[in-house]
C-alpha positions, 0 to 999 in steps of 0.5 A, spaced: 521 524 470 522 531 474 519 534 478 516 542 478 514 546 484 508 551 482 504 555 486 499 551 490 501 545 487 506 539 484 508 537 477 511 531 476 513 531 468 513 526 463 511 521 468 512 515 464 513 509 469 508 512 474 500 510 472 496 512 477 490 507 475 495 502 476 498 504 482 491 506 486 487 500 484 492 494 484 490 493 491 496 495 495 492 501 498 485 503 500 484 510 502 485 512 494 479 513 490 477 514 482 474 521 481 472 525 475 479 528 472 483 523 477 484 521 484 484 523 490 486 520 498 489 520 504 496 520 506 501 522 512 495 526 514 495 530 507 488 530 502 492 529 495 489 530 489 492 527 482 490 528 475 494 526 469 495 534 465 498 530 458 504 526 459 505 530 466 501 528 473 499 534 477 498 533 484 495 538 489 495 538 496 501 538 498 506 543 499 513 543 497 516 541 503 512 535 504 513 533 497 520 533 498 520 530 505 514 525 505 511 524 499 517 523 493 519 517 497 511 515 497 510 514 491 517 512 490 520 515 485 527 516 485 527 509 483 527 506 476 522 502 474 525 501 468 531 498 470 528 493 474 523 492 468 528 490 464 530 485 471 524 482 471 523 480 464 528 475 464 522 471 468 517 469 461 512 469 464 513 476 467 517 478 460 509 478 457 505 481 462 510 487 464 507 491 458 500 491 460 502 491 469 509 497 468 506 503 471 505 500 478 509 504 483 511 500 490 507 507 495 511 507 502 505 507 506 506 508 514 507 502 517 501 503 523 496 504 518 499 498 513 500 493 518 492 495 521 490 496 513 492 489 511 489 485 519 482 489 516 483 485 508 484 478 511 477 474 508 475 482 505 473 484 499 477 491 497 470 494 497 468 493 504 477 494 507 475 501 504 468 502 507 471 500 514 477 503 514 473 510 512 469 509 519 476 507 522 478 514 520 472 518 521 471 515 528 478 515 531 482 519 526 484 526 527 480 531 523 482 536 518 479 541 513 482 544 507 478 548 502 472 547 506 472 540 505 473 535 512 477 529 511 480 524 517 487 522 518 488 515 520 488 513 528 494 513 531 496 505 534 496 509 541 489 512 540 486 505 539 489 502 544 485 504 550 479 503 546 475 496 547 473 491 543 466 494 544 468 501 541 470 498 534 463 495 533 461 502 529 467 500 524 463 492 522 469 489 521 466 483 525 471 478 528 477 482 525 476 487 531 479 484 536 486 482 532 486 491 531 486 492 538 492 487 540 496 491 534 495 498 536 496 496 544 503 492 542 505 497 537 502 502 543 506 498 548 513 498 544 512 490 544 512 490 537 517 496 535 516 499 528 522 502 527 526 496 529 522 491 524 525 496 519 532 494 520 531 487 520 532 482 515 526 480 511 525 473 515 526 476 523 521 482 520 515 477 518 517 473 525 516 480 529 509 482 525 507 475 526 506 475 534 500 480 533 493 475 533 491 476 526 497 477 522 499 471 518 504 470 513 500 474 507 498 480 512 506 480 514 508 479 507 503 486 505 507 490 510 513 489 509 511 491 502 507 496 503 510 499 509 516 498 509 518 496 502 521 491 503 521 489 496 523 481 495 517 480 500 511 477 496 504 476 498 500 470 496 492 471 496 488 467 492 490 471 485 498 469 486 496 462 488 492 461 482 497 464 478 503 460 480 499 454 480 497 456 472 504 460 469 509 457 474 506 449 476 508 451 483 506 453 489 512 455 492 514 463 490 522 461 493 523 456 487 523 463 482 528 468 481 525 476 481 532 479 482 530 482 489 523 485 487 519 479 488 514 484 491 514 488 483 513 481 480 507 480 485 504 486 484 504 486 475 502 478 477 496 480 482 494 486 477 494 482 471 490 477 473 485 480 476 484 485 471 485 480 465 479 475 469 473 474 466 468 478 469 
């Protein structure tokens, strides 16, 4: 997988080990869509679009200096994905769903708009997170325009900070309204240090996000995965439970060896079962 700099726009070539499909729809981001040739959303203030040219994906709405900066650590690809396949593949189970889940990229999201991103899922289904985070965006986020075309960066933890519960009735997001306030008015106020939680181990991490009302250990393990990338982290939802009762009979993850990329596993685990389940 290289990447080649044309005018306007990014190609990544040969981009084996990169599904957009499986990447943007495995439920580890919210503020990407399907469209006609590809897909398209926001990321680090920046509209993209992505559509798959052959073997190849081209990107546009970025400029080379961004891709180099930002966006090659977004879509994690420095990282071999086929090295930690073949890690993985020493589980059996993950031995036989691997080649229906490989493609999925760990994207490296901001931490603030993970961390909100995940409060919001809690008891959600992906449709309606995605719906009110749209009108988090649209209500709160700073606007932009590219091609004519307006689009909403995701708030910052200090611009929700001065809000009032009140204020976020226009988003719907019911009771989770009070937990996003005291997410944005902590990270606001340094009391949770974003930066800091990066430096620290898995444990000490979960520990500080779950001083934030609404952040249980599923919402902590999300962030850390999404983002911060802490990859031995594994989120545990309803699909994960079922699968570890199901492939594994057992209900507690830390009984099995993922090599370090327990948050890989989980992901090819969470999009197979939930791509496979009878409709």
């Amino acid at each position: 997988m290289t990447v080649q700099y044309l005018e306007n726009k990014i190609l990544i070539k040969n981009a084996v080990g990169f599904d957009l499909k499986k990447t943007f729809e495995c439920g580890q981001c919210f503020r990407f869509d399907r469209t006609e040739n590809g897909y398209e959303g926001v990321a680090y203030g920046k509209l993209l679009t992505l559509k798959n040219i052959g073997d190849d994906i081209q990107i546009t709405g970025v400029t080379e200096e961004e891709f180099k900066h930002t966006f090659i650590n977004f879509f994690d690809l420095e990282r071999d994905y086929s090295k930690i396949d073949s890690q993985l593949a020493c589980d059996p189970v993950l031995k036989s769903i691997i080649p229906f889940s490989t493609g999925i990229r760990i994207l490296c999201q901001q931490p603030f708009e993970a961390l909100t991103s995940f409060i919001i899922s809690a008891s959600n289904n992906i449709p309606r997170i995605k719906k009110i985070i749209k009108l988090l965006c649209e209500n709160f986020g700073e606007r932009h325009s590219l091609d004519g075309r307006v689009y909403y960066s995701f708030p910052t933890a200090e611009r929700l900070a001065i809000l009032e519960v009140s204020d976020l009735a226009v988003i719907r997001a019911g009771f989770r309204d009070k937990y996003i306030l005291d997410c944005a008015k902590k990270v606001s106020s340094g009391e949770i240090d974003l930066d800091a939680i990066a430096k620290m181990s898995y444990e000490n991490a979960a520990r500080q996000l779950m001083k934030i009302n609404g952040v249980g250990q599923k919402v902590a393990d999300c962030t850390l995965l999404f983002g911060f990338g802490f990859l031995d982290s594994f989120p545990k939802d309803v699909w994960i439970k079922r699968v570890l009762k199901n492939y594994y009979n057992t209900e507690d993850s830390s009984t099995l060896d993922f090599h370090g990329y327990g948050g890989i596993a989980q992901q090819y685990l969470f999009y197979y079962a939930r791509e496979t389940a009878v409709k």
